[in-house]
C-alpha positions in Angstrom: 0.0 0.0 0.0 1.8 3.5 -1.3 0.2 6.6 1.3 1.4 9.6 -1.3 0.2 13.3 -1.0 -0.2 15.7 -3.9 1.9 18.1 -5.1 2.6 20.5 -8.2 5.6 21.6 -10.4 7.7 24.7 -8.7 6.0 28.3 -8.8 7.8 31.6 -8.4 9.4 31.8 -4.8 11.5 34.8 -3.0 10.9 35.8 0.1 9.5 37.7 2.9 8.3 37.8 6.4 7.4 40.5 8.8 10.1 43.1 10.6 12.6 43.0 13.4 14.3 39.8 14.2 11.2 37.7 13.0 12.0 39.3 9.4 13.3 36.0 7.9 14.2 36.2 4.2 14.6 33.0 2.1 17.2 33.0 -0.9 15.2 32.2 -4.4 14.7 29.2 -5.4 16.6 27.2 -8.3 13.7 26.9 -10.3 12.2 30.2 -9.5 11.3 33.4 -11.7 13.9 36.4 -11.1 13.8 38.3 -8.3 16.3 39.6 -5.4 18.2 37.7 -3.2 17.6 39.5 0.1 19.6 38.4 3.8 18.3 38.9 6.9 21.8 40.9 7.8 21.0 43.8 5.3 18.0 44.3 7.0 19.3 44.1 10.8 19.1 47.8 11.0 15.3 47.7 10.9 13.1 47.3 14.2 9.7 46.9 15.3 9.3 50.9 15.0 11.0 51.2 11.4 9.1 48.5 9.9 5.6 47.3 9.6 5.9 44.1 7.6 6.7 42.6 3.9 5.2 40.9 1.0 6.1 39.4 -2.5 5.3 42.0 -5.5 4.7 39.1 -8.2 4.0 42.4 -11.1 7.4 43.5 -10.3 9.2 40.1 -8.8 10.8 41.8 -5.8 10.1 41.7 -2.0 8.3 45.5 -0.9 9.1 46.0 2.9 7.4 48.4 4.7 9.3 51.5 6.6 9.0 53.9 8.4 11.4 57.2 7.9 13.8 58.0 5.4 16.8 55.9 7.2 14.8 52.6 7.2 14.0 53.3 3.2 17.7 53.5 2.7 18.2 50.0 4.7 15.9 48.5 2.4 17.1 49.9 -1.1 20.5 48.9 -0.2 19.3 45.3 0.7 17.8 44.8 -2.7 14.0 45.3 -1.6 11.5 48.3 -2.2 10.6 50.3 0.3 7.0 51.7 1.1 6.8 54.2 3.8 3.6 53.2 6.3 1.3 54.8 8.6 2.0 52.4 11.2 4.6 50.7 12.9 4.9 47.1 13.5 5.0 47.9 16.8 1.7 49.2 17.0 0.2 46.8 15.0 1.5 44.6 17.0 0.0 46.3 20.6 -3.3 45.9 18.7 -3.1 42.4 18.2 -2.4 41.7 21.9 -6.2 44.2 22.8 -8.1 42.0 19.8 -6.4 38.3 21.7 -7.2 39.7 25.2 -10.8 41.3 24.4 -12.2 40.1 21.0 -11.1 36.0 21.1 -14.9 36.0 19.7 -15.9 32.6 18.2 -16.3 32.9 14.5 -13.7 35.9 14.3 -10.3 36.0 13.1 -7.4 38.4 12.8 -4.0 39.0 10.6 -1.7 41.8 10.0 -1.9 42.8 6.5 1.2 44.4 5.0 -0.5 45.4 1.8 -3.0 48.4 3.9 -0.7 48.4 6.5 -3.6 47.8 9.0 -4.8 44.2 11.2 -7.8 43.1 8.9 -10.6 41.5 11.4 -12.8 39.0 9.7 -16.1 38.4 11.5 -18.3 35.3 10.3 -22.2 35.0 9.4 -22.0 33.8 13.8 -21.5 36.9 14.9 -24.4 38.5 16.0 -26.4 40.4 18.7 -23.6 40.9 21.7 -21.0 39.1 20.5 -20.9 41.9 17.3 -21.7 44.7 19.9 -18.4 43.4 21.6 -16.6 43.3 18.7 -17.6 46.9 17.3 -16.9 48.5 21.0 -13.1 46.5 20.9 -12.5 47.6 17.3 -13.8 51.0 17.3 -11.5 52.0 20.3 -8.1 50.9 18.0 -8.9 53.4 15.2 -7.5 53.0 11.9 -4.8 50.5 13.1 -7.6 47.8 12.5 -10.5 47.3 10.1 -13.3 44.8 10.3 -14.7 42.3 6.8 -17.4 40.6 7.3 -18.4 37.1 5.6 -21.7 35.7 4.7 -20.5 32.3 5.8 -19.4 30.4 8.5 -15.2 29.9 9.7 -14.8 26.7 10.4 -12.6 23.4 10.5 -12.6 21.5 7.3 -13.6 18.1 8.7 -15.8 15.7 7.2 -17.4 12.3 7.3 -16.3 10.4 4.2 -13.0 8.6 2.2 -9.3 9.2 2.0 -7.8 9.2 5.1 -10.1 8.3 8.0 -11.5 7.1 11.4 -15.1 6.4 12.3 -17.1 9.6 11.0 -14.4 11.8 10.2 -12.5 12.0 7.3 -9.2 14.0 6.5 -6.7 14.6 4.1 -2.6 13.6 4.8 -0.5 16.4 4.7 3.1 15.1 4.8 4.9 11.7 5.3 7.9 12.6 7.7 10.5 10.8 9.8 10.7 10.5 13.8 14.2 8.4 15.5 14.0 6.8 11.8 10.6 5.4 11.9 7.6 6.5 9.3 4.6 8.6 10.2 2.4 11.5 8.7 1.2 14.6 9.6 -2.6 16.0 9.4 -4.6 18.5 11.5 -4.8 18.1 14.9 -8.6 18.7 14.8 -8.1 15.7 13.2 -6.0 13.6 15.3 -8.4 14.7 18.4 -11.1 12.4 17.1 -9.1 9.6 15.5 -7.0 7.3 17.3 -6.6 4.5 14.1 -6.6 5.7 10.4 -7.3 3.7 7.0 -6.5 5.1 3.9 -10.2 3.8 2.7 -13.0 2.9 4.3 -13.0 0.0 6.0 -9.6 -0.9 5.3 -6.8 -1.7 7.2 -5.1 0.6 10.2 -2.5 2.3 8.1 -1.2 4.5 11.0 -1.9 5.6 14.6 -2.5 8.7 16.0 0.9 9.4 18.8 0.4 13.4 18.9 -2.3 15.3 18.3 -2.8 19.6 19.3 -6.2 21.7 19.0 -6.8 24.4 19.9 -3.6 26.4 20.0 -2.3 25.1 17.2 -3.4 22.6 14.9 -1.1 19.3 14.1 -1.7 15.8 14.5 1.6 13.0 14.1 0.4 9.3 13.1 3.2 6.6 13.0 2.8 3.9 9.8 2.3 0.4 10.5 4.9 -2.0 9.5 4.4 -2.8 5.6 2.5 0.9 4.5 5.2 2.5 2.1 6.0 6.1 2.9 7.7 7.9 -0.3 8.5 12.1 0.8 6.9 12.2 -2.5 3.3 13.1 -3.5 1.1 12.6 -6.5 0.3 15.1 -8.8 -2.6 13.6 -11.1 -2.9 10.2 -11.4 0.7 8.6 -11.2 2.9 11.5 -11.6 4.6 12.1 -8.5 6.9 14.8 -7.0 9.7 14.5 -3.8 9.1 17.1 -1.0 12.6 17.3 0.1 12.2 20.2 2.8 9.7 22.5 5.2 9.8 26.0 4.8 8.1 29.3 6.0 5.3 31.2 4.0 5.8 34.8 3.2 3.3 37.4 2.1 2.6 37.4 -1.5 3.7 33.5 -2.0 2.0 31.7 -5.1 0.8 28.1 -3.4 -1.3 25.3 -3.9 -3.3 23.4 -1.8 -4.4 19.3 -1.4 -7.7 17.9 -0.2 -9.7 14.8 -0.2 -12.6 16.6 -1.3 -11.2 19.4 -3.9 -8.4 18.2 -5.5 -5.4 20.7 -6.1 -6.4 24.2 -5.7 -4.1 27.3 -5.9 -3.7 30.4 -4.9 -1.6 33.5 -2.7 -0.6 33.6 0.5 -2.1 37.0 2.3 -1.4 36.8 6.2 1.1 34.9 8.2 0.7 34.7 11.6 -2.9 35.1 11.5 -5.4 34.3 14.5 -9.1 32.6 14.2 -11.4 32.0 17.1 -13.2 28.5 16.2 -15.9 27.4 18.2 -13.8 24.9 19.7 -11.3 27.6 20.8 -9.0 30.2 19.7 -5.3 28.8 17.3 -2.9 31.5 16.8 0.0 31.5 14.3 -1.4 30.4 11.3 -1.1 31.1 7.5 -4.0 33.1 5.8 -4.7 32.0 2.2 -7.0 32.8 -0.8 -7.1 29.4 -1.6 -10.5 27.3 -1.2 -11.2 24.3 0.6 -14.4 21.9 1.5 -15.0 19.8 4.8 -12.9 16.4 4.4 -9.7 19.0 2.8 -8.6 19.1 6.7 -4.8 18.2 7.7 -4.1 18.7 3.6 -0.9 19.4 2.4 -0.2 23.4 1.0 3.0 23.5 -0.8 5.1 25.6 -2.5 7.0 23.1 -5.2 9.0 20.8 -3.5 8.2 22.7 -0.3 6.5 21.7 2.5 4.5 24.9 3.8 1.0 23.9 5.6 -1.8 21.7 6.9 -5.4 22.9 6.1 -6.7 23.8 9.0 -10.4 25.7 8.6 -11.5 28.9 6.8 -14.7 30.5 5.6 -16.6 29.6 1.8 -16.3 26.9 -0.7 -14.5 26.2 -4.3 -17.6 26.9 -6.0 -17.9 30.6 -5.0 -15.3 33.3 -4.9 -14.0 34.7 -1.8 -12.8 32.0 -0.1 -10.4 32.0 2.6 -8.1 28.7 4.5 -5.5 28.8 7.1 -3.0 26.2 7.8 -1.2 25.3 10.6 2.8 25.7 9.4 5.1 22.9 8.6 8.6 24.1 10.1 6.7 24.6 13.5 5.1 21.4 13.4 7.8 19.6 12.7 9.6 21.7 15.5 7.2 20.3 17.9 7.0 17.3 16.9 11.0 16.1 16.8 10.0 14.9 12.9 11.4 15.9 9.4 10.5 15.7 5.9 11.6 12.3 4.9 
């Protein structure tokens, strides 16, 4: 039995993420389309009150970091990146991330620091209603322009389902990535997942192909399964039908990133990464440092891989819509901070 995950060809890749010492920039890839090669050391001289954040510019293929005064512009020209002055530091976009956890952790809400309007975009589902939008409007109204609320007609949620692929009982899943523990197989999925399955099959009624060992929701959102004896377990994935591409590593999402997505129930679905870092308040509690997407998703996508090429980036974790709309919007637990947790690698 061959357990594979899907994958596509490479896509476009420099990189970006936020400011200070959390500004970690990722040299181009090989198979990438030009752009600059940007080190964190030429952009040491930045801080949490200089900068505000960065993002990929795929019209002109370079990384646009966000400054504040004239000697933080300079920093960035001479690193190779554009500067964009902004109204507000990262600082204080930060402080207003820290009222929104402490005061706003509303079920059905989520939060992410934009870089593109410099602001923290506030999503608020079709849920929130009567007090709990009253006690949203009074928390966001009293941060000003530093924050700016969207609401969705539908609900944000966890993309679990009762059917096929990968599955225990009721629920079904998606595998996101086969990786190695003290040299022994397993796989990682969405904790949201793991929480309810102790045994998965990769079809129902089948045999056990792995067991759940670790599993975290809410928080954060990663499940570890170890393989049975006998259940192959290539770091490679399928594309459509039997073409197949190795994942060879785990790497961090920045702002602008082209990406694709996995599921059970949709198939390969692409598109941009918009928010790292982002916050969303389930009903089943409140998971913080995940990746915001325009990419769609339907219950049974859950624990899904999101890649970048041969990159391992995310697990689908929840979000609000469907594929057969517009407007969509997934998050995904990250890779490198899975694995971190764990003690697994890509292998």
């Amino acid at each position: 039995m061959k357990i594979r995950r899907v994958s596509v060809r490479a896509v476009p890749a420099v990189a970006a993420a936020a400011a200070l010492a959390v500004m970690t920039l990722v040299p181009q890839q090989a198979q990438a389309s030009p752009g600059p090669l940007v080190p964190t050391a030429a952009l040491a001289g930045l801080t949490a009150l200089t900068a505000a954040g960065s993002y990929y510019d795929e019209e002109t293929g370079r990384l646009v970091v966000n400054v504040l005064g004239r000697d933080a512009e300079e920093i960035v020209r001479a690193a190779g990146a554009l500067p964009r002055q902004a109204r507000f530091s990262q600082a204080r976009l930060d402080a207003t991330r820290r009222v929104l956890d402490d005061r706003a952790a509303i079920p059905g809400t989520a939060w992410v620091t934009d870089p593109r309007v410099d602001r923290v975009v506030v999503t608020a589902d079709s849920t929130v209603k009567g007090e709990r939008l009253a006690r949203l409007n009074e928390v966001t109204s009293k941060l000003g322009d530093t924050v700016t609320v969207r609401r969705i007609g539908t609900r944000l949620t966890r993309m679990i389902a009762g059917g096929d692929a990968i599955r225990g009982g009721s629920a079904r899943c998606s595998l996101g990535f086969n990786v190695v523990k003290d040299g022994q197989p397993y796989l990682l999925t969405a904790g949201h997942c793991g929480n309810v399955v102790a045994n998965w099959s990769a079809e129902k009624g089948g045999p056990v192909v792995a067991t759940t060992q670790t599993s975290v929701f809410p928080g954060h959102d990663y499940s570890l399964a170890k393989y049975v004896p006998g259940v192959e377990h290539p770091s490679a994935v399928t594309l459509n039908g039997r073409q197949a591409q190795p994942i060879t590593h785990a790497a961090p999402a920045y702002n602008g990133e082209s990406v694709r997505r996995s599921g059970s129930t949709t198939g390969v679905r692409g598109g941009r990464v918009t928010g790292v870092d982002a916050t969303v308040n389930y009903q089943e509690g409140q998971v913080t440092g995940l990746i915001e997407t325009t990419v769609c998703a339907e219950p049974g996508d859950s624990g899904g891989p999101l890649f970048d090429g041969d990159a391992a980036i995310g697990l689908t974790s929840g979000g609000s819509g469907d594929c057969k709309a517009p407007g969509a919007k997934t998050y995904y637990q990250p890779v490198p901070g899975a694995l971190a947790a764990t003690g697994a690698a890509i292998g």
